[in-house]
N, CA, C and O atoms as a DFTB+ gen file, in Angstrom:
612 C
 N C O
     1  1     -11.501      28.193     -46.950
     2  2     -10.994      26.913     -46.514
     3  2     -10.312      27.077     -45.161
     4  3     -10.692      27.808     -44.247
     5  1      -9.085      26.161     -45.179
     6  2      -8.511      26.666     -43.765
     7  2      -7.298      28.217     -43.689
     8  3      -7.179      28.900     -44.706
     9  1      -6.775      28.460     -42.834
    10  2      -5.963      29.344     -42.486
    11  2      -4.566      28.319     -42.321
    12  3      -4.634      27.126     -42.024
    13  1      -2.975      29.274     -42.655
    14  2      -2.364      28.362     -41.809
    15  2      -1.214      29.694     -41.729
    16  3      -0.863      30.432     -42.650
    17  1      -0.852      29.700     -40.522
    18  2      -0.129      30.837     -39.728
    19  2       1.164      30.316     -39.415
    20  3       1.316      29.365     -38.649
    21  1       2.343      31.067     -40.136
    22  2       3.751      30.594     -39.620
    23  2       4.113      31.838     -38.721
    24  3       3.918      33.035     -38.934
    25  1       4.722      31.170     -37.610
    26  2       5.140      32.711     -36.544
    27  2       6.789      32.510     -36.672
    28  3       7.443      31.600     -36.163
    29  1       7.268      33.580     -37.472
    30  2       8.764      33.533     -37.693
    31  2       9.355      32.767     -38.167
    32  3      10.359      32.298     -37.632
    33  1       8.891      32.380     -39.387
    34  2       9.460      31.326     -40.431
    35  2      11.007      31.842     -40.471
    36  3      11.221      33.054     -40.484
    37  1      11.887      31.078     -40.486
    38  2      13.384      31.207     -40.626
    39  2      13.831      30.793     -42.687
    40  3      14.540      31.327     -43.540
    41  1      12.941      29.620     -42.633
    42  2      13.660      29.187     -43.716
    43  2      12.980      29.277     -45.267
    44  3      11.985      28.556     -45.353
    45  1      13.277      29.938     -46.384
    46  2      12.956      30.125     -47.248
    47  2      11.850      29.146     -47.899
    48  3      10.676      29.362     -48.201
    49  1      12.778      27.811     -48.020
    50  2      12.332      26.918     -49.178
    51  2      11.044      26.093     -48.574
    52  3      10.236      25.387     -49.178
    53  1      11.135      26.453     -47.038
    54  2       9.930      25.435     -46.242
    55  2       8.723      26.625     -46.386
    56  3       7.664      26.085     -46.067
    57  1       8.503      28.016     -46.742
    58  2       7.670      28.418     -46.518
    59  2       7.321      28.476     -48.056
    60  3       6.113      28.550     -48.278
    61  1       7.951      28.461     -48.895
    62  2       7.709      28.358     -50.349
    63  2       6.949      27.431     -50.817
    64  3       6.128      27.520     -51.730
    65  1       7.350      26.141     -49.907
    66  2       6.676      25.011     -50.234
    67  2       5.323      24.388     -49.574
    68  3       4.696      23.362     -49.837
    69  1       5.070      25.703     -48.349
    70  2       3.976      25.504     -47.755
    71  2       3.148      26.671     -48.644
    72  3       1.948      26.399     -48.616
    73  1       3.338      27.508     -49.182
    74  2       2.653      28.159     -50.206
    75  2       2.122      27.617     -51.391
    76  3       1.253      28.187     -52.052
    77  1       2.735      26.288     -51.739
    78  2       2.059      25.792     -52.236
    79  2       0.758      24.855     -52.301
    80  3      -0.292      24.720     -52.929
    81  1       1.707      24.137     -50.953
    82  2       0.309      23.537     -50.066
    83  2      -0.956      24.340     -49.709
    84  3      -2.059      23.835     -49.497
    85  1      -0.643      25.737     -49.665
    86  2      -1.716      26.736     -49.089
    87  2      -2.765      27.001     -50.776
    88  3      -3.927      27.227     -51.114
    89  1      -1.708      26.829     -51.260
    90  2      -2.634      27.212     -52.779
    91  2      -3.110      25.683     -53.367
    92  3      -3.809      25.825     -54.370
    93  1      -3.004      24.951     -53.173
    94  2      -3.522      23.599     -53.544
    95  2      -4.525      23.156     -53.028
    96  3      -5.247      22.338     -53.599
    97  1      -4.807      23.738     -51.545
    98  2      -6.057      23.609     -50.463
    99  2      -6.975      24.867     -50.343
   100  3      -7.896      25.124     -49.568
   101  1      -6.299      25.705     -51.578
   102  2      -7.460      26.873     -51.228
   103  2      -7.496      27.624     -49.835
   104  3      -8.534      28.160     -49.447
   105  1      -5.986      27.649     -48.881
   106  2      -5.945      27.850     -47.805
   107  2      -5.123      29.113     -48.032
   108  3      -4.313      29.164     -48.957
   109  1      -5.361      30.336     -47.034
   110  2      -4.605      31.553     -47.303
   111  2      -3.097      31.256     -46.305
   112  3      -3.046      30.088     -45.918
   113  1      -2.262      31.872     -45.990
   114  2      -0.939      31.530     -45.995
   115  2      -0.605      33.068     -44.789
   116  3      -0.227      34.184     -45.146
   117  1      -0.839      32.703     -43.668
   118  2       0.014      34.413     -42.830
   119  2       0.905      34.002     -42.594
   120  3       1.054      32.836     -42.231
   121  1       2.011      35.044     -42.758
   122  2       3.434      35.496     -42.045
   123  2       3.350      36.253     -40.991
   124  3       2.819      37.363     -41.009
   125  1       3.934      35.650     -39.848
   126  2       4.073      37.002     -38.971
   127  2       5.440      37.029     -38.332
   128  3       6.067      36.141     -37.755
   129  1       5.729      38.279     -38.588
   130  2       7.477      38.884     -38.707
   131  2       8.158      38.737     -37.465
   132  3       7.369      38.788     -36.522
   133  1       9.242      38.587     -37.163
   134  2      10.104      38.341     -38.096
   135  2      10.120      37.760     -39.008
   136  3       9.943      36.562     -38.787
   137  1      10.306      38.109     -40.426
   138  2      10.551      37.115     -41.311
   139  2      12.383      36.794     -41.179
   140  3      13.145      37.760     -41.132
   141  1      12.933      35.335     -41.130
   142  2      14.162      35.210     -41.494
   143  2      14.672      35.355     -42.794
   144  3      15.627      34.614     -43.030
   145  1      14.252      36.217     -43.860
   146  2      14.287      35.868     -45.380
   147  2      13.641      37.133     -46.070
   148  3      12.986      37.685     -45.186
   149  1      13.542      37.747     -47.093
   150  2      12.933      38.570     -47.497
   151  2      12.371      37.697     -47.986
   152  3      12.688      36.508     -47.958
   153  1      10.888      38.495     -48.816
   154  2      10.344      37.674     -49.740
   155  2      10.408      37.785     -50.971
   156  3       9.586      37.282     -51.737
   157  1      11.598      38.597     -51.387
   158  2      12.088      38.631     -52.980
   159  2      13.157      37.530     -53.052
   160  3      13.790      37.473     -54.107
   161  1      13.501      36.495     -51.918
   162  2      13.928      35.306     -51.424
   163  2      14.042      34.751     -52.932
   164  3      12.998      34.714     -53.584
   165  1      15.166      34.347     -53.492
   166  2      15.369      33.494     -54.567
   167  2      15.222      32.404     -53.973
   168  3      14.283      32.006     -54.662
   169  1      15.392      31.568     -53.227
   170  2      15.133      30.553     -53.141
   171  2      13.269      29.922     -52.434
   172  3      12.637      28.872     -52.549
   173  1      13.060      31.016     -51.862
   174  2      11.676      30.928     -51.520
   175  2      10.715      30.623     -52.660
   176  3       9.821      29.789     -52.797
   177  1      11.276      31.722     -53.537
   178  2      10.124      31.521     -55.292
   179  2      10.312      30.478     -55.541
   180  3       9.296      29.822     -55.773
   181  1      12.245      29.432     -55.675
   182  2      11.559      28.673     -56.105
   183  2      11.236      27.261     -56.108
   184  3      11.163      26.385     -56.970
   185  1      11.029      27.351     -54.576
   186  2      10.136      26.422     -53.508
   187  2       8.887      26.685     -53.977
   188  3       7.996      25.858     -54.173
   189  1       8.846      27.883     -54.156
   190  2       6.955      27.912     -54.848
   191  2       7.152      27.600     -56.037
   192  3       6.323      26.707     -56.208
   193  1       7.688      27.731     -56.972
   194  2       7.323      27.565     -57.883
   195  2       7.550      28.976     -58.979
   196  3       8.115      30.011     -58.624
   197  1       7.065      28.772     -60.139
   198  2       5.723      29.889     -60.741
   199  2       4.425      29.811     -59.442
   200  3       3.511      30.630     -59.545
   201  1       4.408      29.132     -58.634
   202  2       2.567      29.339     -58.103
   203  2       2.716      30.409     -56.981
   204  3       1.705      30.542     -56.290
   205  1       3.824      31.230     -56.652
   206  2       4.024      31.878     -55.236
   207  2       3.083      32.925     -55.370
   208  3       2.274      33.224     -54.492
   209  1       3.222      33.668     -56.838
   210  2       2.083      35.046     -57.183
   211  2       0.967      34.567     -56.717
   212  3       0.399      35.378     -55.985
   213  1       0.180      33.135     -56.903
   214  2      -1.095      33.726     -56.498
   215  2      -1.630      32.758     -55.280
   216  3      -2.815      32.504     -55.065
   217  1      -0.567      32.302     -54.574
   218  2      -0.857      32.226     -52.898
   219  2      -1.570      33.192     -52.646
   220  3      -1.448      34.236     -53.287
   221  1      -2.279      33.080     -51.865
   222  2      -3.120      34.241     -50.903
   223  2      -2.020      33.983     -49.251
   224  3      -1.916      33.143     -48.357
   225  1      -1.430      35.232     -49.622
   226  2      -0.165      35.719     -48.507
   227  2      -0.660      36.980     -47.759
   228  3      -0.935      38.059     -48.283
   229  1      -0.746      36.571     -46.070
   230  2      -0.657      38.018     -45.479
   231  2       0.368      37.780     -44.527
   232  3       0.798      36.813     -43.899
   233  1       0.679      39.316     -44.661
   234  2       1.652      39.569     -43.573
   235  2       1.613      40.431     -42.507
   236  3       1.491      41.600     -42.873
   237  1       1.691      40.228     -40.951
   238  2       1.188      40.341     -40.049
   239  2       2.755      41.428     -39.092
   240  3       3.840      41.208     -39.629
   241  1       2.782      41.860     -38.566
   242  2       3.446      42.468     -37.884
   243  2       3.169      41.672     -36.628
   244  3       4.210      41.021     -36.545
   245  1       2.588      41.395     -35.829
   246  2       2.802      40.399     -35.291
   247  2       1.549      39.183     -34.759
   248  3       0.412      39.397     -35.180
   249  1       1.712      38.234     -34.069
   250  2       0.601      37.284     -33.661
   251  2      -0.823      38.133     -33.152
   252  3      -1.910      37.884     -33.673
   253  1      -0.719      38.808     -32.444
   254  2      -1.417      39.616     -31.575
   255  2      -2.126      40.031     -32.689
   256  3      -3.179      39.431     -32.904
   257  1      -1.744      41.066     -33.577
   258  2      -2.482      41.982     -34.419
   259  2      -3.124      40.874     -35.543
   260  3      -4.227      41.173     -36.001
   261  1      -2.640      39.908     -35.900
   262  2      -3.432      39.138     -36.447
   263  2      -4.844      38.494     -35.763
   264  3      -5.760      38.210     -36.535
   265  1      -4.975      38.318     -34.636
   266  2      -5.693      37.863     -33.580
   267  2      -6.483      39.207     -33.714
   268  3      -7.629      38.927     -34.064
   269  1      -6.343      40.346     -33.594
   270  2      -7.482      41.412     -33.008
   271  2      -7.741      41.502     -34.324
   272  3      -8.533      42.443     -34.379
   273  1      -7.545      41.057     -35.564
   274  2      -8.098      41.407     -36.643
   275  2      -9.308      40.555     -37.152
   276  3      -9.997      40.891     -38.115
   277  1      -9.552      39.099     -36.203
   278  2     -10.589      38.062     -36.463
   279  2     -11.728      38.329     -35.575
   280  3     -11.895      39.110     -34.639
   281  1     -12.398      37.523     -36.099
   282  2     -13.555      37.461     -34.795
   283  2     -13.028      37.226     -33.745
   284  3     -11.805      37.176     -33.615
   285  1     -14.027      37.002     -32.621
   286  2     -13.812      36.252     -31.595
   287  2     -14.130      34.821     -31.364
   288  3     -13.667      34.170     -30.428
   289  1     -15.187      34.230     -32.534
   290  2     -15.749      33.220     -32.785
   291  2     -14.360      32.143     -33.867
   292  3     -14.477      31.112     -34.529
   293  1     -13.386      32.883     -33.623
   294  2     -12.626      32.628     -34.921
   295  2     -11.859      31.257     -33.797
   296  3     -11.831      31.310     -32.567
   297  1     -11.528      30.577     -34.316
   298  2     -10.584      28.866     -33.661
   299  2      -9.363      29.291     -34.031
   300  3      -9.110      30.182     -34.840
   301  1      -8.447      28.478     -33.277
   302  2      -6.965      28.689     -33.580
   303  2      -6.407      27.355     -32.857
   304  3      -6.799      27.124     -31.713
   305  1      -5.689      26.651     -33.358
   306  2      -5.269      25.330     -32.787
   307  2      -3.700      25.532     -33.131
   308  3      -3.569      25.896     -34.299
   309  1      -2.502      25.401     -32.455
   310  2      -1.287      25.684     -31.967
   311  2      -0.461      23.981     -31.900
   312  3      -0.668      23.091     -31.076
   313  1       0.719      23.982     -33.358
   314  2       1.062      22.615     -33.406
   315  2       2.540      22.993     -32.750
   316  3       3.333      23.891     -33.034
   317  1       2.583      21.973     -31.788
   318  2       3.755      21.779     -30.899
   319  2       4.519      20.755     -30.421
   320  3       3.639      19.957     -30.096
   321  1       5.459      20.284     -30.183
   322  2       6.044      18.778     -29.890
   323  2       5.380      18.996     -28.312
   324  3       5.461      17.954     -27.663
   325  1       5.035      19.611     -27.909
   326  2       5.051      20.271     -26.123
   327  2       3.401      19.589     -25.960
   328  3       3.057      19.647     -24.779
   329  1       2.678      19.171     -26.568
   330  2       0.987      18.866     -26.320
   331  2       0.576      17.047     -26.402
   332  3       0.828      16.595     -27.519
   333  1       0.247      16.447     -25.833
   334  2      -0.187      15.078     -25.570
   335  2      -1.564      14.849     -26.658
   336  3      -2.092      13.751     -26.830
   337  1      -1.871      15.739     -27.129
   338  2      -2.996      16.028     -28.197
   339  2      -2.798      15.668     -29.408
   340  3      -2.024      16.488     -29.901
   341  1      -3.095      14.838     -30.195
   342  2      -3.091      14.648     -31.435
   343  2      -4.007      15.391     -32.048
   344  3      -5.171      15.621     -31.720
   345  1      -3.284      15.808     -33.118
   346  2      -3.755      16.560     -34.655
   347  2      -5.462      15.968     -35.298
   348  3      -6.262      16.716     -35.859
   349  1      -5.641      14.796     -35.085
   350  2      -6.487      14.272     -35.670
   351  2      -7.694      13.633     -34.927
   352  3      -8.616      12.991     -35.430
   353  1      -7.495      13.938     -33.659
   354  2      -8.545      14.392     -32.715
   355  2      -9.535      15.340     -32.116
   356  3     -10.335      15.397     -31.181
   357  1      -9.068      16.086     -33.157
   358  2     -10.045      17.385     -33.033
   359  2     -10.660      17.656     -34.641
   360  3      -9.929      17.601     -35.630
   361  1     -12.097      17.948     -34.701
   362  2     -13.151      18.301     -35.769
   363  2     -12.870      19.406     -36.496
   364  3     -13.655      20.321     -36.250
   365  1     -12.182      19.620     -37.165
   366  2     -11.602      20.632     -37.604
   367  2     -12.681      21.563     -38.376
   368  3     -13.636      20.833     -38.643
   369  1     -12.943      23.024     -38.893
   370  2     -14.129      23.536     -39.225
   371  2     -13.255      24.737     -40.288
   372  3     -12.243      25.388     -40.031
   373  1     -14.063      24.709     -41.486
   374  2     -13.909      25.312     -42.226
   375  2     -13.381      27.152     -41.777
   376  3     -14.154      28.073     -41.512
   377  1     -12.237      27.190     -41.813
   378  2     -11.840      28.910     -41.400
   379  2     -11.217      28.558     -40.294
   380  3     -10.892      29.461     -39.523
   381  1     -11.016      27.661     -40.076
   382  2      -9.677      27.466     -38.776
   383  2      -8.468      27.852     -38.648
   384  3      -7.781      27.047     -39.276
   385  1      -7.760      28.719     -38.136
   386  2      -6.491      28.764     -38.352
   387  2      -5.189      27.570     -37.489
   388  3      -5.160      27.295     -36.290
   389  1      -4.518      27.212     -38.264
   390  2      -3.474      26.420     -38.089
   391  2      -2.428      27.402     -37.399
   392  3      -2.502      28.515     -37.921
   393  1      -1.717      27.351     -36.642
   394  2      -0.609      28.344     -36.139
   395  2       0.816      26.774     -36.108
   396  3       0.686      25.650     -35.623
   397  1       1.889      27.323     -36.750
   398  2       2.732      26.326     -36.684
   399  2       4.212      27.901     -35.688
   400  3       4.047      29.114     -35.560
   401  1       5.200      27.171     -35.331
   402  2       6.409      28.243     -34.906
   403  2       7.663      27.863     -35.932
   404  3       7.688      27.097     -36.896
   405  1       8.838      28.818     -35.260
   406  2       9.543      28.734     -36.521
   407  2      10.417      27.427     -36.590
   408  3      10.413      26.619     -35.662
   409  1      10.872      27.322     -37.284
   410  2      11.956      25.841     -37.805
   411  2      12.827      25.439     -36.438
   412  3      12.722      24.306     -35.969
   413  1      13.779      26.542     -35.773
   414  2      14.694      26.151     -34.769
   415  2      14.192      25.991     -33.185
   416  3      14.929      25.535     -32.312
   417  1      12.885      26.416     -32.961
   418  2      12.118      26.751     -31.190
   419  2      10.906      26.342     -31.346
   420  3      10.531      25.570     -30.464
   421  1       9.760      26.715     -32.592
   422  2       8.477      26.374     -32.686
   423  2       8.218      27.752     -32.393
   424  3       8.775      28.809     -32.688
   425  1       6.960      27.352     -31.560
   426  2       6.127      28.489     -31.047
   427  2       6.185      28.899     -29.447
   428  3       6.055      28.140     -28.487
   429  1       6.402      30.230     -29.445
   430  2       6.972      30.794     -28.127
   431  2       6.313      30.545     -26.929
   432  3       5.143      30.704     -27.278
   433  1       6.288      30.269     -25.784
   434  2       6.388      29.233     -24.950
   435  2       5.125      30.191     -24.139
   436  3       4.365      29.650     -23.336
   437  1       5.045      31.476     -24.434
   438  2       4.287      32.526     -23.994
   439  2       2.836      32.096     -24.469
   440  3       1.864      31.817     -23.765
   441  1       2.920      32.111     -25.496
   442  2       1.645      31.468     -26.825
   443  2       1.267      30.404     -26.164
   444  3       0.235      30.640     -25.535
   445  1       1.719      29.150     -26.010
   446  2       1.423      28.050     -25.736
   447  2       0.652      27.940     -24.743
   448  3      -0.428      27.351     -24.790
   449  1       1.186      28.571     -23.601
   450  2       0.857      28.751     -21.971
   451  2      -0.527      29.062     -22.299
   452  3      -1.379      28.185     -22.161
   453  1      -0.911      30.499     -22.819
   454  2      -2.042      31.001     -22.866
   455  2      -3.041      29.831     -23.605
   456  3      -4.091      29.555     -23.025
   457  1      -2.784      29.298     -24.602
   458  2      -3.583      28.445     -25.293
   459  2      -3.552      26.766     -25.151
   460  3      -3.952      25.924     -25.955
   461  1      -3.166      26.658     -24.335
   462  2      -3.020      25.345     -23.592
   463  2      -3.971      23.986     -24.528
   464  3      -3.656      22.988     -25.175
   465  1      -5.325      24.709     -24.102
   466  2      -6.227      23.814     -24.209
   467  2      -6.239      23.492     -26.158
   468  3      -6.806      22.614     -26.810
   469  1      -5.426      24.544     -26.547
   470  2      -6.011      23.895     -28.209
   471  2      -4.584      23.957     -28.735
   472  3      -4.473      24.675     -29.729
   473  1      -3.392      23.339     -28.276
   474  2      -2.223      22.928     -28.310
   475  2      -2.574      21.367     -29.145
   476  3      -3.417      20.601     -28.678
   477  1      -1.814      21.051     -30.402
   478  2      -1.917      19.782     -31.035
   479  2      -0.651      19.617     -31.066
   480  3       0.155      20.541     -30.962
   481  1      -0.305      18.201     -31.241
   482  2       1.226      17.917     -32.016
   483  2       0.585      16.421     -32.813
   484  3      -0.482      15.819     -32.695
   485  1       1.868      16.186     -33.689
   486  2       1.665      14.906     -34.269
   487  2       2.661      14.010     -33.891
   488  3       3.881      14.127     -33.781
   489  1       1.826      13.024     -33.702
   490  2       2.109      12.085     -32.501
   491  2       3.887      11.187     -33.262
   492  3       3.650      10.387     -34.168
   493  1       5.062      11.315     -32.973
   494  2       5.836      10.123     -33.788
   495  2       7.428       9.457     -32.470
   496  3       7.743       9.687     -31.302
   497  1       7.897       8.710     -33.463
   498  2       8.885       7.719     -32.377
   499  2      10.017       8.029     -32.644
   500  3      10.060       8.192     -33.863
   501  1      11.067       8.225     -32.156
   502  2      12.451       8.266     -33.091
   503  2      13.021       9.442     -33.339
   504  3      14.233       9.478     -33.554
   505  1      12.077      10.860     -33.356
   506  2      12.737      11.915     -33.839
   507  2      12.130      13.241     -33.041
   508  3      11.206      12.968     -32.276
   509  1      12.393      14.185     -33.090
   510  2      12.282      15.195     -31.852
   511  2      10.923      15.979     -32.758
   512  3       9.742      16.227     -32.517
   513  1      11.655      16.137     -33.649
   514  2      10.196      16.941     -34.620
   515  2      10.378      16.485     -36.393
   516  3      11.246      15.697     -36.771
   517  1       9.554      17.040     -37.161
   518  2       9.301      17.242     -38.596
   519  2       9.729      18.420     -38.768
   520  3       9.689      19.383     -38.003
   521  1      10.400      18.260     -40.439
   522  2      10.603      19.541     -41.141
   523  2       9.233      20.151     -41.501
   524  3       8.332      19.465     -41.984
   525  1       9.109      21.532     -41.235
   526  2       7.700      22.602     -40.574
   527  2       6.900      22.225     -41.976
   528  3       5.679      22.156     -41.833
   529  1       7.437      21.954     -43.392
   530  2       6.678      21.801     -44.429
   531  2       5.914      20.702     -44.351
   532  3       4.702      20.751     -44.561
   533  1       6.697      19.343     -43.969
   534  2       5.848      18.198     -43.726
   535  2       5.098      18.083     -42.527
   536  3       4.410      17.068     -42.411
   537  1       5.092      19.091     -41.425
   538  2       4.057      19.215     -40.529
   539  2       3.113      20.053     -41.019
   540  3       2.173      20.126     -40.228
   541  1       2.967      20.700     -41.962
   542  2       1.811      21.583     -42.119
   543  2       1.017      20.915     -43.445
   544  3      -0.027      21.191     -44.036
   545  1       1.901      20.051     -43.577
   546  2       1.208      19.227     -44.802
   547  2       0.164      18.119     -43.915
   548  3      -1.012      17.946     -44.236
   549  1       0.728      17.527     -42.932
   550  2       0.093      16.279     -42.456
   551  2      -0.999      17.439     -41.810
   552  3      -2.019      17.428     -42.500
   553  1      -1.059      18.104     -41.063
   554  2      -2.153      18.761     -40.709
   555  2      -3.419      19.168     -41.302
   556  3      -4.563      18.781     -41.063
   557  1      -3.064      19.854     -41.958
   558  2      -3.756      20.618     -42.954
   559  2      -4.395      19.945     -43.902
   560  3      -5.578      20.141     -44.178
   561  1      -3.512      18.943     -44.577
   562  2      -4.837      17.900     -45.106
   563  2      -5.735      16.983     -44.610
   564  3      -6.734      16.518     -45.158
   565  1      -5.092      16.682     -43.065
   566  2      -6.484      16.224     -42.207
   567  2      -7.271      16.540     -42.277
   568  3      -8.282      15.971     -42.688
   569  1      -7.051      18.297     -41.651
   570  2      -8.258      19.160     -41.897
   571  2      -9.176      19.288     -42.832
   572  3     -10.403      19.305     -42.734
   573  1      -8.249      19.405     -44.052
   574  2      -9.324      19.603     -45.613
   575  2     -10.226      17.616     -45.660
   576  3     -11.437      17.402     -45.725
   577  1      -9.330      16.765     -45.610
   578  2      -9.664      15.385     -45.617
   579  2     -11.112      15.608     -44.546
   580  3     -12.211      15.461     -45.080
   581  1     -11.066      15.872     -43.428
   582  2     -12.242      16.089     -42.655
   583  2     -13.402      16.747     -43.461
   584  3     -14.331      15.989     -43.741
   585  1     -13.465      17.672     -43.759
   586  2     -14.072      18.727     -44.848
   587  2     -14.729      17.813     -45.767
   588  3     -15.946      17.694     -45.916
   589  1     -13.799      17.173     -46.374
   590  2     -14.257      16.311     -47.933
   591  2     -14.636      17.756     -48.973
   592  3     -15.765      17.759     -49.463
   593  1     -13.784      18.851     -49.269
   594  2     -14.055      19.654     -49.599
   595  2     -14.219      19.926     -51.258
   596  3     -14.708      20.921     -51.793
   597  1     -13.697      18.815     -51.849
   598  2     -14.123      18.134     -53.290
   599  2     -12.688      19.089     -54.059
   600  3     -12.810      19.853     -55.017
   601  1     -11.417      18.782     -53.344
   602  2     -10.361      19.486     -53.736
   603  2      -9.887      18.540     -55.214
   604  3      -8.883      18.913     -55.820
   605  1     -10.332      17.852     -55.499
   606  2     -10.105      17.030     -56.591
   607  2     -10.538      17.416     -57.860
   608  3     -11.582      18.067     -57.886
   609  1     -10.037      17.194     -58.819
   610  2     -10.636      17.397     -60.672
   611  2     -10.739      18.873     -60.535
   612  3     -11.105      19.558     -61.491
């Protein structure tokens, strides 16, 4: 299904709860470290739940080494308040990775630069950003919603 990549998650209960989202979409779940939290995180489990065991979780030492570990054919789309691009303008394709940054900065400004062209944000009025769980939720089920991947029954 899809990929979805947190770079330096800070906060326990938002990545717990995107583990679930990751296991509900059949989507695997990378960390890449710093982690702010261990992951024997009492409160992380139980944001997941019972369902955290069988997330499909990797953990990455850093962005880079996750990157030399894919193809080159592999997509990567980068969600940011910083991009004029909406989320739901682009065709999203089965094995995509999602890259979100952490809770207090996003994604490092280094990242962005380089990847300019596949920079998304979701478009809103009133508030500077979303809590990272409800941005990876609105994303990510676009994506699968695009798919029609028969996540139902």
């Amino acid at each position: 299904m899809f990929n979805v990549v947190l770079v330096e998650p800070e906060i326990p209960p938002n990545t717990g709860n995107i583990g679930r989202l990751c296991l509900a979409t059949r989507s695997t779940l990378y960390l890449v470290k710093p982690l702010g939290f261990s992951l024997d995180d009492r409160e992380l489990k139980r944001a997941g739940l019972d369902y955290w065991n069988e997330v499909d979780v990797q953990i990455w030492d850093s962005f880079q080494e996750l990157q030399r570990a894919q193809t080159d054919a592999t997509r990567y789309f980068f969600l940011t308040t910083k991009s004029g691009r909406a989320y739901y303008e682009v065709d999203f394709r089965d094995g995509d990775f999602l890259v979100f940054g952490r809770e207090t900065k996003g994604l490092p400004e280094s990242l962005l630069t380089r990847n300019r062209e596949t920079c998304l944000t979701i478009p809103m009025r009133g508030a500077r950003s979303l809590n990272l769980a409800t941005a990876v939720a609105i994303v990510l089920f676009e994506a699968v919603r695009q798919q029609r991947s028969g996540l139902a029954g």
